[in-house]
Structures are given as structure tokens and as C-alpha cells.
N, C-alpha and C positions, 0 to 999 in steps of 0.2 A: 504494500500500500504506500502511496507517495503520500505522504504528510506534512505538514509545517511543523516545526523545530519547537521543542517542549514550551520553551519560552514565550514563544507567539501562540501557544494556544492559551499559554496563563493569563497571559494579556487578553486575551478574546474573553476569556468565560470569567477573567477576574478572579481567577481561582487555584491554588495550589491542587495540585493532583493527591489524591490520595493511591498509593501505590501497593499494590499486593505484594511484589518482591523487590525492595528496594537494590539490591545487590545489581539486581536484572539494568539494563539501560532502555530508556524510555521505549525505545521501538518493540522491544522483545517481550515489555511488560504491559501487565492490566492495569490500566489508569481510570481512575473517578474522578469527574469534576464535578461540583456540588456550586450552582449559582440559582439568586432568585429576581425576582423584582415586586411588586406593590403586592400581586395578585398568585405566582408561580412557585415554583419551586423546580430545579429542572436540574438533573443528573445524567451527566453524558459519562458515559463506560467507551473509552477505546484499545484494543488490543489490534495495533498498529501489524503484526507481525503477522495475525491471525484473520487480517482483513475485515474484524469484526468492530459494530457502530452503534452504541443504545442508546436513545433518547428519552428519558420518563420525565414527562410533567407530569406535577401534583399539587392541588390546590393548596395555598399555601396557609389556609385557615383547616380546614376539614382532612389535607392530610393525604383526599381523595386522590388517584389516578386519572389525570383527565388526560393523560395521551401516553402511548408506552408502542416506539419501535424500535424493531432489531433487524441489523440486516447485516449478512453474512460473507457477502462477497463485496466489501467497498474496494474500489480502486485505487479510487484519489480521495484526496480531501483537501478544500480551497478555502482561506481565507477571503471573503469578499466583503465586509466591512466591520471595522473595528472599533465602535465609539462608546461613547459612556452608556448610553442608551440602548444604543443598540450593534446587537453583533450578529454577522452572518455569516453562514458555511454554504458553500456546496460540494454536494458529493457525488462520486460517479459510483455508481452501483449497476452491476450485474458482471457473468462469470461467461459473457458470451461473444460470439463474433456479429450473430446478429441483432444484437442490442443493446445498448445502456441506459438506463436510466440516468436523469441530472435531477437530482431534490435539493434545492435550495431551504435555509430553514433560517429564523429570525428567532433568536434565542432570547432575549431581552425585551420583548413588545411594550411599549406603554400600555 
């Protein structure tokens, strides 16, 4: 998976990783980032190495689940902007010749 550099995604998500094996180097390891804003609560899981990508919102009063994806084969993953408000990714998803997916996603919504 082609990724941005641990740094640039701390910056993006405002958020230190929380690391399952720190020994490991970022690419090889399972990363959690935990960011919120007014309404959200949202936990990106990436294992760089493993081409895997989870996204879980959860309301940030009740706790609830309001959105939860996994996907298995990313390719890339794009910085596309990076502000105090608002940050965004896209990613190139799927394991095929005749297709990709591009999901763009706004992690910080007002």
C-alpha cells in the first residue's frame, strides 16, 4: 500500500497512533487513530502492510455506531486536505485489473 509518512497522517487526524507493536515500524504495524469533533467520534485502524483500512464513526454523546467500514485491499492512500476543520483522504480500493474504486472521505465535518 502506498501511504503518507506516519507524520503526515498525525497531522491529518490530529492524533498520535496508538500502536499494537511498537518494536514493528509504522508500515509493518497496526495503527489506531482516535479523532473527534462537536458531534463524532471516529477511529481509523490502518495496517499499511496488510492493505487493510477501518473507518468507525460513533456518536459522540450515545456512544452509538453511526458508520463502520472495512476494506481489504487498499492501494493507495492520498492526503487531499489538511486543515483544522477539516481533513480528507482518498483511497484507491480494489485487488483488480478491471476496477478501482476512489472513496474520498471528510473526517472532520462541521
Amino acid at each position: 500500500m502506498e501511504i503518507p509518512e506516519e507524520l503526515d497522517l498525525i497531522s491529518l487526524f490530529e492524533s498520535i497512533p496508538k500502536r499494537k507493536d511498537k518494536s514493528d515500524s509504522f508500515y509493518y504495524d497496526k495503527s489506531t487513530f482516535v479523532l473527534e469533533n462537536d458531534k463524532e467520534l471516529f477511529e481509523v485502524i490502518l495496517s499499511p502492510f496488510y492493505h487493510e483500512f477501518t473507518l468507525i464513526v460513533k456518536d459522540r454523546c450515545t456512544k452509538e455506531t453511526l458508520s463502520y467500514i472495512e476494506l481489504l485491499s487498499v492501494n493507495k492512500i492520498e492526503i487531499i486536505e489538511d486543515k483544522k476543520y477539516l481533513s480528507k483522504i482518498r483511497l484507491f480500493h480494489g485487488d483488480s485489473d478491471r476496477y478501482e474504486s476512489i472513496i474520498e472521505l471528510a473526517l472532520k465535518p462541521n
